[in-house]
C-alpha positions as CSV (number, residue, x, y, z in Angstrom):
1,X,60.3,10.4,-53.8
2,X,63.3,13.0,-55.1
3,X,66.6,12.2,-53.6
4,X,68.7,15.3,-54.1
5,X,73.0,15.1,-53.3
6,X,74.3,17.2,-50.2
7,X,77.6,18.6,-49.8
8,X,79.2,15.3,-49.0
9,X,77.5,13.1,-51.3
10,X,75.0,11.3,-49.3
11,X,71.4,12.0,-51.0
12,X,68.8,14.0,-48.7
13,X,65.6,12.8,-48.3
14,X,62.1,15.4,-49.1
15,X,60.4,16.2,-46.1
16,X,57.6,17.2,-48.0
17,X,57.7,13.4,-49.4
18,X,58.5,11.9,-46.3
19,X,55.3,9.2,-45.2
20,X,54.0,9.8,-41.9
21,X,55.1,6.3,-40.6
22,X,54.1,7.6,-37.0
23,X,50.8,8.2,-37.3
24,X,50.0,4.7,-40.3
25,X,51.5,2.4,-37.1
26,X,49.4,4.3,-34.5
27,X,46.2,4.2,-36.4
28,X,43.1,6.0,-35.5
29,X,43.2,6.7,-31.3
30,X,40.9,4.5,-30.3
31,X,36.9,5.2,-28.9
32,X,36.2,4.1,-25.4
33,X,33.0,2.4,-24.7
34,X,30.6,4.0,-22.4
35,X,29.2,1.3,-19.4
36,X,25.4,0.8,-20.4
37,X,23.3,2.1,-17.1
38,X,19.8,1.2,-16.1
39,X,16.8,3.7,-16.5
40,X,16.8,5.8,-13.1
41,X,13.6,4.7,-12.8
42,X,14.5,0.9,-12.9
43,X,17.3,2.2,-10.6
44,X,15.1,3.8,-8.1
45,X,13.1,0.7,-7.9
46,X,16.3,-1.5,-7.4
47,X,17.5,0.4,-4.6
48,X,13.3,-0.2,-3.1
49,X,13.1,-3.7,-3.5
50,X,17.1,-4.1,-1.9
51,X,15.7,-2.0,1.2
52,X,13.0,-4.2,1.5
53,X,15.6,-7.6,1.5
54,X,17.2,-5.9,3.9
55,X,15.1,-5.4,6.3
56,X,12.9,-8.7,6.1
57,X,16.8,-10.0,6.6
58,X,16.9,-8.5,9.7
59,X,14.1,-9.1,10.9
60,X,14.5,-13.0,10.1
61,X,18.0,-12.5,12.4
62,X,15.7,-10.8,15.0
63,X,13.0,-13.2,15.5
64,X,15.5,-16.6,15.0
65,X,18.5,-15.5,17.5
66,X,15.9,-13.7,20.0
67,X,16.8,-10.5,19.9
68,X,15.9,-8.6,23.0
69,X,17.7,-5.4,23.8
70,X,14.9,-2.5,24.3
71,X,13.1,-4.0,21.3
72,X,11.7,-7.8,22.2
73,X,11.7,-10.7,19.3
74,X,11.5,-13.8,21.0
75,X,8.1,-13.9,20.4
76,X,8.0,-12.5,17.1
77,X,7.1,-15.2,14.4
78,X,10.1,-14.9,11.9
79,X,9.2,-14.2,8.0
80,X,8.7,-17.6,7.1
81,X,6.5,-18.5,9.7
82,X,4.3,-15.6,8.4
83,X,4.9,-16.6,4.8
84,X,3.6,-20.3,5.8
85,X,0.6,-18.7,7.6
86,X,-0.5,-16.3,4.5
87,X,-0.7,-19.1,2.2
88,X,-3.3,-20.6,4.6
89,X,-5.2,-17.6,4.5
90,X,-5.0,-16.9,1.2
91,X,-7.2,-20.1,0.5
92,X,-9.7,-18.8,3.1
93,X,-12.8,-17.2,2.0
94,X,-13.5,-15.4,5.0
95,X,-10.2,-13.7,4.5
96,X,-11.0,-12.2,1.7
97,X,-14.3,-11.2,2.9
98,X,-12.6,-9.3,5.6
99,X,-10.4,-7.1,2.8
100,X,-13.7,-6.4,0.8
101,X,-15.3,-4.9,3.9
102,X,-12.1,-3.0,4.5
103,X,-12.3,-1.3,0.9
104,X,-15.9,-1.4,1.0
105,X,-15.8,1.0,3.9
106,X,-12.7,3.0,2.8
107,X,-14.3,3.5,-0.5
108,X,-17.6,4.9,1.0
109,X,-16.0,7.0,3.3
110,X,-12.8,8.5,1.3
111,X,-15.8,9.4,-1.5
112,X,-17.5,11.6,0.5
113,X,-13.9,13.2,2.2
114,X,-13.1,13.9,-1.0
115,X,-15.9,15.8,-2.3
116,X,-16.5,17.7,1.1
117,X,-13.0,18.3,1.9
118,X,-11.7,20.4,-1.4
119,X,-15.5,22.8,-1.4
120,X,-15.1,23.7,2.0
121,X,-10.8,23.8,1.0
122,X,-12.2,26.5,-1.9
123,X,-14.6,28.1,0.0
124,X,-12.3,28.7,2.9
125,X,-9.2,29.6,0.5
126,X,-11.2,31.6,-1.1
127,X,-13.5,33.5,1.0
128,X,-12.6,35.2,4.2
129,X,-15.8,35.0,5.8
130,X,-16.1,31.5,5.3
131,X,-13.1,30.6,6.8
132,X,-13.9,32.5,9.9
133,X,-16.7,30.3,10.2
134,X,-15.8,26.7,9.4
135,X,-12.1,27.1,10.4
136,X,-13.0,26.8,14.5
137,X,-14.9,23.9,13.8
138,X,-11.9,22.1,11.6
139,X,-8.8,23.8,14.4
140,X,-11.2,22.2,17.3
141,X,-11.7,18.4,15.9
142,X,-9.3,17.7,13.8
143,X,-6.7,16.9,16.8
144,X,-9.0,14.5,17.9
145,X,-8.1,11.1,17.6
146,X,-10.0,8.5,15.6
147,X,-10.7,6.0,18.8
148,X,-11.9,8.8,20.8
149,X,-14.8,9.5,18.1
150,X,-15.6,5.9,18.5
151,X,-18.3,6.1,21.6
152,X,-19.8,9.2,20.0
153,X,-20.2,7.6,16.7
154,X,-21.7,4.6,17.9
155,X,-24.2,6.6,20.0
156,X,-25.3,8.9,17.2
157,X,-25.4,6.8,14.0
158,X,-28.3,4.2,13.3
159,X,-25.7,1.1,13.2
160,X,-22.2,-0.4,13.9
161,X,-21.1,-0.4,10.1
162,X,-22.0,3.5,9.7
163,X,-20.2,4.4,12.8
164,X,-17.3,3.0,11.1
165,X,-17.8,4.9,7.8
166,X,-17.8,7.7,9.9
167,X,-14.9,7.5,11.6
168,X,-12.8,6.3,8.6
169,X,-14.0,9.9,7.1
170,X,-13.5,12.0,9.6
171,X,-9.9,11.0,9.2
172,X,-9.5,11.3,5.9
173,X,-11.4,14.9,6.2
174,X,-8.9,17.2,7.9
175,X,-5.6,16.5,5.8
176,X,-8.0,17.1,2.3
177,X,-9.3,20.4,3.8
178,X,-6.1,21.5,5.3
179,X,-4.1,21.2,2.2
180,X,-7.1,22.1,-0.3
181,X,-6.6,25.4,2.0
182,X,-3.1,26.2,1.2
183,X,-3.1,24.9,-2.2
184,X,-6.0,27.6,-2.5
185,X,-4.4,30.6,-0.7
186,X,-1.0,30.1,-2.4
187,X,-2.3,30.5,-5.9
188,X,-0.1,34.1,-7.2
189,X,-2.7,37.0,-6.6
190,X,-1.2,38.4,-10.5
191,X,-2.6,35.8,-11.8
192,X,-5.8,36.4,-10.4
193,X,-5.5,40.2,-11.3
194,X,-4.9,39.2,-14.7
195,X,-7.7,37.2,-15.5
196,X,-10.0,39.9,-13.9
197,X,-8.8,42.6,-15.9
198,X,-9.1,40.3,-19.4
199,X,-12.9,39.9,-17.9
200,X,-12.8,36.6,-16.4
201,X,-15.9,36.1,-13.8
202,X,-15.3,34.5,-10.4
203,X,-16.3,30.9,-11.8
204,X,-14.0,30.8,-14.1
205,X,-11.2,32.1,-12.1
206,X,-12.0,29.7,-9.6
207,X,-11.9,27.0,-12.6
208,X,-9.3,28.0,-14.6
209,X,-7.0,29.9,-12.3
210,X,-7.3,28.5,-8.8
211,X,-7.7,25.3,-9.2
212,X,-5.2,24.5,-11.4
213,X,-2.7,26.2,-9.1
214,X,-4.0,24.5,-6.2
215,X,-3.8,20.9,-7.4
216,X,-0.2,20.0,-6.5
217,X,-1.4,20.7,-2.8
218,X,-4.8,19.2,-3.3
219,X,-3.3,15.9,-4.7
220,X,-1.1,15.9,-1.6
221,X,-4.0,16.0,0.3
222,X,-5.6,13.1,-0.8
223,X,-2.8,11.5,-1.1
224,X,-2.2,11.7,3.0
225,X,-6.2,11.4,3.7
226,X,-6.2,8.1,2.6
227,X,-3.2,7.4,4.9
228,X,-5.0,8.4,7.5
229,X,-8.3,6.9,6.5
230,X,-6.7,3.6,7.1
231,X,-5.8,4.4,10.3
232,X,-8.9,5.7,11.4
233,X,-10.5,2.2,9.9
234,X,-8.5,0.1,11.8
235,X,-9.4,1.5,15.0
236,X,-12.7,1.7,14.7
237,X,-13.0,-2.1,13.3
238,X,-11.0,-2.7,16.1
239,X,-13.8,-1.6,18.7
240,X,-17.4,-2.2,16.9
241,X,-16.7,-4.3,13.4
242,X,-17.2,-8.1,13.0
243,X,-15.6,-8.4,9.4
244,X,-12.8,-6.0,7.9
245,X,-8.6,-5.9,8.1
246,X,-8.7,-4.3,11.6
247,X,-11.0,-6.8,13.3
248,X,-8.9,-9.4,11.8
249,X,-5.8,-8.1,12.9
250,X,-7.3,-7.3,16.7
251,X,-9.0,-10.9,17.0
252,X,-5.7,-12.8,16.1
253,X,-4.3,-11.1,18.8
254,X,-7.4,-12.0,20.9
255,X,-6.7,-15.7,20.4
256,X,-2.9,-15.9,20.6
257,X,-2.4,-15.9,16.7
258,X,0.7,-13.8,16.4
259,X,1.7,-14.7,12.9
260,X,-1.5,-13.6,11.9
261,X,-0.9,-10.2,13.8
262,X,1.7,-9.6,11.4
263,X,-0.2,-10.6,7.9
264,X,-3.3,-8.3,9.3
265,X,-0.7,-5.6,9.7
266,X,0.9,-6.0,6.2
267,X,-2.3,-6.3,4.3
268,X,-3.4,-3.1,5.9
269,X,0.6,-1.4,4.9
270,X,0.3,-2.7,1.2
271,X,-3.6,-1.8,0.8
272,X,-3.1,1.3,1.8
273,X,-0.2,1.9,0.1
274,X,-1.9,0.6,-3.3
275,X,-4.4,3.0,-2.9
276,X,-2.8,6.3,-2.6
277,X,-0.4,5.0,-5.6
278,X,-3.8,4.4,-7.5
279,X,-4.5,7.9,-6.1
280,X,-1.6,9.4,-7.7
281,X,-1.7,8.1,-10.3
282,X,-5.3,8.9,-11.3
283,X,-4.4,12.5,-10.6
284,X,-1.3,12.3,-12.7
285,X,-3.1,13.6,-16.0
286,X,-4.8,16.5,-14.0
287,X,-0.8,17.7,-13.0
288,X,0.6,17.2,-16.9
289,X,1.5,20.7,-16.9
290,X,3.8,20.5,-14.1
291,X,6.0,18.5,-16.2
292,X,5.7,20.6,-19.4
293,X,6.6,23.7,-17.0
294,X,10.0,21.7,-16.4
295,X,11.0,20.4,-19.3
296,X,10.7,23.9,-21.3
């Protein structure tokens, strides 16, 4: 360091040489941590499953301090009492016979929704003069409800199980048409236009153009078919079944079971919710290019 002598003999210090004592005792500023989150996913989930303590909470305060203003619980078996009653059942054969039925029959049924629910969807999205012919038929019973099919079908088909089938399919039919229709009729006409001028034919259009465009609404479809399929199952074990969910649920109420009411009521909420997630899922790899479109 060069000390040089000012005017009055006291030496003067460099600034050029001076250390920068400042900054050596503050040291680097220092790097604040970020909190670690969860995976929105894992977040989405959490908030679920909290929902679903909530309201088996209330529903315990319901059902133990009799609630009873417009909305009765004092006969309302609490969760526990349900809880004790389902691991009775679930070491009962026959109830387990009664949930194969049940998928038995949805599976049957949905199948053949399925299949003739998107071709007539296509052929009505796709050709006017189809439409005009099946869409009075479709506008005229698909407002009908499930139990009112339920003397028809029993008069008309050969047994008590088909009439069943029937109904559960008729049920599932008119939400796979519907949206099978729109998914159809809202595929971009350029597109179309396009793939005629580059000398597409009709099939593959329909294949490679329609289709595709259609499946977000298709998938929808099913997805609310088999909602409604379990609906239209219940009722119509209700009336004419002997095994099956519904008939379950209809005969504990029949002999004063109630907590059984309940279990037959959740087994048909989380079967049916199982299957349209298995639904979904299934149909997942079909709609990969929806989440390439977003990502680019």
């Amino acid at each position: 360091m060069s000390l040089e002598k000012s005017e009055i003999g006291s030496p003067v210090i460099d600034p050029v040489d001076t250390p920068a004592t400042d900054t050596a005792v503050a040291g680097p500023a220092p790097v604040k941590r970020r909190a670690r989150r969860l995976p929105e996913a894992v977040n989405r989930y959490l908030v679920r499953a909290t929902a679903l303590i909530v309201a088996i909470l209330i529903w315990h305060w319901a059902s133990t301090s009799g609630f009873n203003l417009f909305i009765n619980f004092e006969n309302v078996p609490g969760p526990l009492v349900v809880w004790n009653a389902l691991m009775q059942e679930i070491v009962s054969k026959t109830f387990y016979v009664h949930i194969l039925y049940s998928l038995q029959r949805i599976g049957i049924a949905y199948l053949i929704a399925v299949v003739l629910g998107v071709a007539l969807g296509v052929l009505m999205g796709r050709w006017r003069l189809a439409e005009d012919i099946i869409a009075p038929y479709i506008e005229l019973l698909r407002p009908i409800p499930a139990v009112a099919w339920i003397p028809l079908a029993i008069l008309m088909m050969p047994s008590e199980e088909s009439s069943i089938i029937f109904i559960t399919f008729l049920g599932a039919l008119f939400p796979i048409v519907i949206n099978t229709v729109h998914g159809v009729e809202q595929t971009p006409k350029v597109l179309v236009r396009a793939a005629r001028s580059l000398g597409a034919s009709n099939a593959a259009i329909l294949r490679h153009v329609v289709l595709p465009g259609a499946l977000p609404s298709i998938v929808a479809g099913l997805a609310i078919g088999m909602g409604v399929a379990w609906f239209s199952l219940l009722a119509g074990e209700i009336i004419s079944g002997q095994y099956g969910i519904g008939y379950f649920t209809w005969s504990a109420y029949t002999l004063i079971e109630y907590p059984k009411i309940i279990i037959g009521m959740l087994m048909i909420g989380g079967l049916g919710t199982l299957c349209t997630l298995m639904i979904k899922m299934a149909c997942r790899p079909l709609l990969r290019w929806q989440a390439q479109g977003k990502n680019a």
